[in-house]
Phi, psi and omega in degrees: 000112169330133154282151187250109169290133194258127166285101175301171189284136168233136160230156170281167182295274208304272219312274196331340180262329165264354169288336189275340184250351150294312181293332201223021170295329198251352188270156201251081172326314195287311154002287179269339134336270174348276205325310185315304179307319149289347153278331127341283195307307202272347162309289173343294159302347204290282190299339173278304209271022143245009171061054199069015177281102183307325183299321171281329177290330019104263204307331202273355199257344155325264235259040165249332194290322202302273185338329201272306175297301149006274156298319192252005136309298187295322178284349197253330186292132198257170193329315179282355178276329166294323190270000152272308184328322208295330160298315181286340182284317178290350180263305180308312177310304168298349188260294161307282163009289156332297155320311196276000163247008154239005198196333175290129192333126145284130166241147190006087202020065189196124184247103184252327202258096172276118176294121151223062155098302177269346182173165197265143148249163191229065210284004155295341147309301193326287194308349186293322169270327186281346186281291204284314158344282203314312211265002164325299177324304226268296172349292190293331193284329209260353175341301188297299183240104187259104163238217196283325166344278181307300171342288202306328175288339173283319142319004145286315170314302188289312176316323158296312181281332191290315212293324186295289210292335168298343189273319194308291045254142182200084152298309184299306174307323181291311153331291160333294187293317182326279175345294170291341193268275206295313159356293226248285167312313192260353145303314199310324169130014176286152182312144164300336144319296187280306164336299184298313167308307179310322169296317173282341171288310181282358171260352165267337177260005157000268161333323179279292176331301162062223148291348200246000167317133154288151201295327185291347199273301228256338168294312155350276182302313172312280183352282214294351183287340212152059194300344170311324195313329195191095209247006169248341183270248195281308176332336175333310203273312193295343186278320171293340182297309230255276197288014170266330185289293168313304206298305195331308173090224161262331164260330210075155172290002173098138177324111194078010207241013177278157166305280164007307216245312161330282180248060143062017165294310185299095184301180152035044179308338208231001151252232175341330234217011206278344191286005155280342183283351182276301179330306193294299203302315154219018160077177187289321197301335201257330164318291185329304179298324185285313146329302206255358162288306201278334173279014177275316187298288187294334153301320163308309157293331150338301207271337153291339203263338184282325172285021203269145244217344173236170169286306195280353169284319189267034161248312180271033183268302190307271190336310174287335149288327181288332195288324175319283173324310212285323173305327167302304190285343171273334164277308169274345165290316165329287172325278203296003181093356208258329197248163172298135158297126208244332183114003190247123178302128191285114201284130177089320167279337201252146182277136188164151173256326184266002186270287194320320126002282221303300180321286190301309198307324164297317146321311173309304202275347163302320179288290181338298191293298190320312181262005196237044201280045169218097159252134188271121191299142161223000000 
């Protein structure tokens, strides 16, 4: 009986060169470089502020594989299917929302999470993409007669998901949405009149605000003013970030080597808390770098959203970089004392799954406007 020689599977440098240009045609090369380079940085970081645990650096890199499948789902999607998405997602989101507050899990006082069976969502990420979406959408259908109206309807739109997310209490997520929702107004072209007003109304409503705060949200606020008052309570986190940020110095004590971070001083190191193990580890020089990583980043989404080709592309473009920009600067102002502890990840660094998720699937939609530049209204 003859032998059957098994040929193994081959492919040439052309097929491989079209396989390489089918899979990464929608993708934003220079984009995804960056991310990556920043997702290094933040493995790395990773691994010291869990103190060499390969099992947790293991899961986060789970779930950049998850995000990353994400991102080029989305990116591969062309606009207009995205741009149908944006109603039924903003309706499923309020409808969960709505769950979680009649039916959703308490964890340290707070009812954030809803069981649906096979697994907990946390449908406040969701509003994180579906909020800026929607009202992109409403925009874009209002393109013609833009008045006062239309503002006002929009700012309902945002309104109705913060009031949920505020009852759980989730300050640090409502702040996120708040954020991409006013993104999204003021591209949109509202006045600069009514901007200044909305600015003195809320400095008027402070006070009122308040009263109506939970006590630990107002423990906070005290903290960042005059973190001594309670320097074993609430003051803690920010008094140890500050000397792990300082001790760092201009070089850092060097990689596995923060005091800070070592011996466990540092709360919440490998989330909220990680730009101080960066911080102890390389110093303003590693910052510096770390800073000119993320404008690196934030330029490159500039330059889409000034090219997007619509009202609704070039809204929610705008909205996911600032909102992007807006995560940096409240995790390290947080981290460095200037801001409140709110509970917001230092983005692409900080250990998570659904924050990473959440970030990419905004990207994806950033690649999508970029490689996908003509969208046709229907």
């Amino acid at each position: 009986m003859a032998n059957i020689s098994h040929v193994p599977f081959k492919l040439s440098a052309v097929e491989i060169g079209k396989l390489w240009y089918y899979l990464t045609r929608y993708i934003d090369k220079f984009l995804l470089i960056a991310l990556f380079i920043l997702i290094a940085v933040g493995l790395i970081t990773l691994y010291s502020a869990s103190g060499g645990d390969i099992n947790r650096v293991s899961k986060q890199t789970f779930h950049i594989f998850v995000a990353t499948g994400v991102m080029w789902l989305v990116a591969n999607v062309p606009l207009q299917h995205i741009m149908r998405l944006a109603v039924p997602l903003y309706i499923v989101g309020l409808i969960l929302l709505i769950g979680v507050a009649l039916f959703g899990e308490i964890n340290n006082g707070a009812r954030r999470w809803l069981n649906i069976g096979v697994t907990r969502i946390q449908p406040s990420e969701i509003m994180k993409i579906a909020v800026p979406l929607m009202m992109a959408w409403y925009f874009d259908k209002h393109e013609i007669t833009l008045r006062l109206r239309e503002y006002i309807g929009a700012t309902l739109i945002l309104v109705f998901p913060l009031f949920l997310i505020l009852r759980q209490p989730d300050l640090g997520t409502a702040l996120l949405i708040a954020a991409s929702g006013f993104y999204v107004l003021f591209l949109a072209g509202l006045s600069w009149r009514i901007l200044t007003g909305l600015f003195f109304a809320a400095l008027a409503a402070i006070p009122v605000l308040w009263t109506f705060m939970h006590d630990y949200q107002r423990r906070r606020v005290l903290t960042m003013l005059d973190p001594s008052q309670d320097p074993l309570g609430a003051g803690y986190h920010t008094i140890q970030s500050s000397i792990a940020i300082g001790s760092g110095g201009i070089v850092g004590k060097g990689w596995q080597n923060g005091t800070q971070t070592q011996l466990d001083f540092l709360p919440e190191q490998s989330t909220d808390f990680i730009f101080a193990v960066f911080s102890e580890e390389f110093g303003l020089i590693g910052n510096s770098l770390l800073l000119l990583l993320y404008l690196i980043i934030i330029g490159r989404c500039m330059v889409i959203t000034a090219n997007a080709s619509t009202q609704f592309t070039r809204l929610i473009a705008g909205s996911i970089t600032l909102t992007f920009c807006t995560y940096i600067f409240v995790n390290m102002g947080m981290v460095s004392g200037i801001l409140p502890v709110v509970g917001v990840p230092l983005p692409l660094i900080s250990y998570g799954g659904t924050a990473m998720v959440t970030m990419f699937l905004g990207f994806g939609i950033l690649m999508s406007i970029q490689t996908h530049p003509k969208l046709v209204k229907t």
